[in-house]
C-alpha positions as CSV (number, residue, x, y, z in Angstrom):
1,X,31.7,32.3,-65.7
2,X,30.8,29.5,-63.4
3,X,30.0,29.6,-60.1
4,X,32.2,27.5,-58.1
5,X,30.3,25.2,-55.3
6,X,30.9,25.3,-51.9
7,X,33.1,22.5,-50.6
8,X,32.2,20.9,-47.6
9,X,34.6,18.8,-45.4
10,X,34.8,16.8,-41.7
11,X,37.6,16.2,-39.2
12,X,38.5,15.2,-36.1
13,X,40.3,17.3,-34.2
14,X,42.8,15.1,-31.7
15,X,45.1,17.5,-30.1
16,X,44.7,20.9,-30.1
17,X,42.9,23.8,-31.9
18,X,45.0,25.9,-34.1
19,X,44.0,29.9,-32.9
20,X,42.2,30.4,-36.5
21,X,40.3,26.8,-35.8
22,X,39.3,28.4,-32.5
23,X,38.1,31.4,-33.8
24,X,36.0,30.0,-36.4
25,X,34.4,27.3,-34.4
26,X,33.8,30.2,-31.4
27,X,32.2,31.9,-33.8
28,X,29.8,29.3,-35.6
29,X,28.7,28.5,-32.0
30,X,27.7,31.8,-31.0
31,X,25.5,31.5,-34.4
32,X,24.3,28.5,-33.5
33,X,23.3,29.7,-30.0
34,X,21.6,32.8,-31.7
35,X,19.6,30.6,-33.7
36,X,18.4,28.3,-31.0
37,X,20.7,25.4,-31.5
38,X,23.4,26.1,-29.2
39,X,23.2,22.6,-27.4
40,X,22.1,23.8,-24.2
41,X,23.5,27.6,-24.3
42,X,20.1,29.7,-24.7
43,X,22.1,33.2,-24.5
44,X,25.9,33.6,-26.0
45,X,28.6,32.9,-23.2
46,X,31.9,35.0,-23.1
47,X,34.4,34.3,-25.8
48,X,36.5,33.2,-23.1
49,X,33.8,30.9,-21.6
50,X,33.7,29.2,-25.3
51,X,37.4,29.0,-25.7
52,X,37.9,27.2,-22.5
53,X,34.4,25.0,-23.4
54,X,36.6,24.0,-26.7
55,X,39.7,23.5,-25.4
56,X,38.3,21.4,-22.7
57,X,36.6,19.1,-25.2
58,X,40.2,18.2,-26.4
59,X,41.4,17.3,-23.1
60,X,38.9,14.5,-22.1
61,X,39.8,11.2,-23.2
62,X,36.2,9.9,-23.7
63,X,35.8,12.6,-26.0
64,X,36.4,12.8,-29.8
65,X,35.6,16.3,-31.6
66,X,34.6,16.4,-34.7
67,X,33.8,19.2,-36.9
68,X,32.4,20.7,-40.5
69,X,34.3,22.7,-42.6
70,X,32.5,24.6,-45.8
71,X,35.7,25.5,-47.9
72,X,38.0,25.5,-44.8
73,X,35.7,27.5,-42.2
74,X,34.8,25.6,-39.3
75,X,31.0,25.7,-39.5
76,X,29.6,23.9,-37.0
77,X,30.7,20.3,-34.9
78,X,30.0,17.1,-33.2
79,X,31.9,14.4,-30.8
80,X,31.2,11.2,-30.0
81,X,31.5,10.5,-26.2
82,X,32.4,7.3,-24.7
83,X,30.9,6.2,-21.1
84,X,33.8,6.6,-18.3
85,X,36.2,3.1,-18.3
86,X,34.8,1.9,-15.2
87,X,31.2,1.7,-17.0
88,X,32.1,-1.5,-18.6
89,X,28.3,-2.5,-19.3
90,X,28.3,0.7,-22.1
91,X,31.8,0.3,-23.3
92,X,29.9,-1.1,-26.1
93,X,28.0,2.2,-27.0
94,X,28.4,5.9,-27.3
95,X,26.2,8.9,-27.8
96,X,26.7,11.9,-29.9
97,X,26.6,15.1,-28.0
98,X,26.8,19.0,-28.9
99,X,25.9,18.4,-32.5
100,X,25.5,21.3,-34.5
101,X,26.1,23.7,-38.1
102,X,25.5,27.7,-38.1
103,X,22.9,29.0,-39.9
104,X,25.1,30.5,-42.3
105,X,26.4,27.1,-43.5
106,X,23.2,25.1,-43.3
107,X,21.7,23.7,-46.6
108,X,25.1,21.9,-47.5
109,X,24.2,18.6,-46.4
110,X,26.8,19.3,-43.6
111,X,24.4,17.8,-40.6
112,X,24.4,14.3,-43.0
113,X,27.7,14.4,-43.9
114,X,28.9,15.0,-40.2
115,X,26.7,12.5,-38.5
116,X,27.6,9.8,-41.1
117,X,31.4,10.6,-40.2
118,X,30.8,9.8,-36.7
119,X,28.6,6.3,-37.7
120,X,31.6,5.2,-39.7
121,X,34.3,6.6,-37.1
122,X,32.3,4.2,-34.3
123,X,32.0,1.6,-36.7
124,X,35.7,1.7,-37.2
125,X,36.3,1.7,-33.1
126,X,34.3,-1.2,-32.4
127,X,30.7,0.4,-31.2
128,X,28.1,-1.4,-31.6
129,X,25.6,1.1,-30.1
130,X,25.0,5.1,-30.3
131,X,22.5,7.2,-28.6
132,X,21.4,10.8,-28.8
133,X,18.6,13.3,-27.5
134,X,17.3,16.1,-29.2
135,X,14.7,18.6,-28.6
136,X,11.9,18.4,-30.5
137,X,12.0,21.8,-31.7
138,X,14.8,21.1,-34.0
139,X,12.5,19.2,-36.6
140,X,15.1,19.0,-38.9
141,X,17.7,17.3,-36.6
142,X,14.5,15.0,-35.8
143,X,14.5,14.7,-40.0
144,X,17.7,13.5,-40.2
145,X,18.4,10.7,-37.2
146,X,15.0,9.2,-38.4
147,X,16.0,9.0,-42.2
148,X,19.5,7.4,-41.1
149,X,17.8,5.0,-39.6
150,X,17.8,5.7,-35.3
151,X,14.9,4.5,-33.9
152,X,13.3,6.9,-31.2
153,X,13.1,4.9,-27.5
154,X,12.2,7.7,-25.3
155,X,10.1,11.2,-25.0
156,X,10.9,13.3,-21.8
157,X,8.0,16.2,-21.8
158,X,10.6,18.4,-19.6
159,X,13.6,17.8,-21.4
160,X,14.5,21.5,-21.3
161,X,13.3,25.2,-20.7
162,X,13.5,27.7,-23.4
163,X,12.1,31.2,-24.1
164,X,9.9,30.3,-20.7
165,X,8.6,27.1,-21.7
166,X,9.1,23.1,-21.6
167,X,10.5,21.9,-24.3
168,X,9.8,17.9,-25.1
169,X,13.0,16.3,-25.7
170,X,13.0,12.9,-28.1
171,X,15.6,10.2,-27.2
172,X,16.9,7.7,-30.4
173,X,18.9,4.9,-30.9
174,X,20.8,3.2,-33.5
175,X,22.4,-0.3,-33.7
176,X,25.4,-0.1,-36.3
177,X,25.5,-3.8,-37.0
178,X,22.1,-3.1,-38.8
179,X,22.5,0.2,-40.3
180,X,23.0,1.1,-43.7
181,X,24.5,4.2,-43.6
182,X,28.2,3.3,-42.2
């Protein structure tokens, strides 16, 4: 008998959340969190706290969520966030925010196959520019922007503080008239 391999999958998410959606991408969160990649959450927030996180996502117009699937689950998400209209300097850029896969899903090739979705997807709306940060603690996040090809601008020694301590946090950037990847 052969083993059947997982099948991973990304989409955006315009609307609304089905409940089942919700669910699974509360729930992949609250992993992530546990693990240490929570994007800012150190300790697990009521389910209703996440809900209304999620839902508000949707309702902000510079916001696009995006998120991984591995054979239909919701496993973990990203979104690309525009600079506010009157910020006409940066219409020209956006930064990727709340980026993340549970640890039950990782090893997929998810993270690459997520954060390439949102190159091509800003590609396709006419940016020319994306930005992210990162702690430094999350070496394999750090992995994967440098082998797509971001270049690292910035290093802010306070960036956060986790488990009573300062975290460094690594800035990168990545011009997608020169990238490969998209």
């Amino acid at each position: 008998m052969t083993e059947m391999k997982p099948f991973p999958s990304v989409e955006e998410i315009q609307d609304k959340l089905k409940s089942s959606d919700l669910i699974d991408l509360c729930e992949a969160t609250e992993a992530a969190i546990h693990e240490g990649g929570g994007f800012g959450w150190l300790h697990v927030p009521p389910r209703d706290v996440l809900e209304r996180y999620w839902k508000g996502v949707l309702a902000v117009p510079e916001r696009r969520l995006f998120v991984a699937r591995l054979d239909g689950i919701i496993c973990g998400s990203a979104q690309l966030m525009r600079y506010a209209k009157n910020n006409e300097a940066q219409a020209h850029s956006v930064q990727i925010t709340t980026t993340f896969i549970s640890p039950w899903a990782r090893g997929h090739g998810l993270s690459k196959f997520l954060t390439l979705t949102l190159l091509k997807e800003a590609k396709k709306s006419g940016v020319k520019v994306i930005n992210l940060d990162v702690r430094e603690t999350q070496k394999a996040a750090v992995s994967l922007y440098r082998s797509l090809g971001f270049t690292e601008f910035g290093r802010h020694p306070y960036y956060a503080y986790c488990n009573d301590e300062m975290v460094s946090g690594l800035y990168f950037t990545l011009d997608l008239a020169t990238a490969e990847n998209c």
